[in-house]
N, C-alpha and C positions, 0 to 999 in steps of 0.2 A: 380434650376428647376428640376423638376420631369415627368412623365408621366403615367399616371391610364391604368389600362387592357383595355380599352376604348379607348387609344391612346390620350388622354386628356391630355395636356399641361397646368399644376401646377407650378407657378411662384411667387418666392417671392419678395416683393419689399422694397428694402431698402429706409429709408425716408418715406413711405408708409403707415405705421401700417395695411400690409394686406398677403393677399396670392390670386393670381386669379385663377382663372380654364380657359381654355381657349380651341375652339373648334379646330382639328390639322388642318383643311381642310379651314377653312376661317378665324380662328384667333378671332373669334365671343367670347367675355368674356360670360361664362356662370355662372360662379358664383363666389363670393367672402366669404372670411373668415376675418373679421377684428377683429383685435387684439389689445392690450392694452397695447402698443408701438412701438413705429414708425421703429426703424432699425431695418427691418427683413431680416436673412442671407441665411435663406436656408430651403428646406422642402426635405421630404422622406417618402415612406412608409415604415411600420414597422407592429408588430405584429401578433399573432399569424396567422390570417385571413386576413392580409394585408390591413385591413382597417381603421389603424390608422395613420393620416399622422401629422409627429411628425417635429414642426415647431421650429427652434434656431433663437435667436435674438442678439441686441450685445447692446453695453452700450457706445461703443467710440461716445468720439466727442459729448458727452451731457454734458449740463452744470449743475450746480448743483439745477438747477430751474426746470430744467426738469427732471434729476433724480426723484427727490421730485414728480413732476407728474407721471411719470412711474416708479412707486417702481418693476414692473417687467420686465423690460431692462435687457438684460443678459440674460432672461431664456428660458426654453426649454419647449412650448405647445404641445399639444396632439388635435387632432379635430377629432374628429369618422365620416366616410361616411359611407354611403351608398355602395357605389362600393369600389371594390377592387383596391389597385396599384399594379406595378409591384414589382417581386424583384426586391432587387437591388443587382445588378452585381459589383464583386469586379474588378476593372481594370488590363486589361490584360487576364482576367475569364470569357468565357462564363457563363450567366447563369444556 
């Protein structure tokens, strides 16, 4: 999970093939990112303008039937918003 300058709660979901947005004050999903397979591990912003939220996925635990449907299992997407994310803070680090 992540969180937008907005305070917007960014959630990936393994099994899923997605990423949600989510409102912080009533939980309200405002929007979604779906992606082109299903275990996804984790999102972050990134870039220069903090408006790239760069999504990892993973490849365990698929059989080779599914592989074959998701040739990009494993990889690492990029989705461009509109708003900014926050940095992200090294642990231990203020940002």
């Amino acid at each position: 999970m992540t969180t937008d300058a907005q305070g917007r709660l960014w959630i990936a979901h393994w099994g899923g093939s997605c990423v949600s947005c989510h409102d912080p004050d009533s939980g309200t999903e405002l929007g979604r990112i779906t992606l082109p397979t299903r275990h996804i591990t984790n999102c972050v912003f990134g870039g220069a303008d903090l408006r790239s939220l760069f999504i990892t996925s993973a490849r365990w635990e698929l059989s080779a039937e599914q592989l074959a449907a998701e040739p990009l299992a494993g990889g690492l997407f990029e989705a461009r918003l509109g708003e900014p994310g926050l940095n992200p803070g090294r642990f231990g680090v203020a940002p």
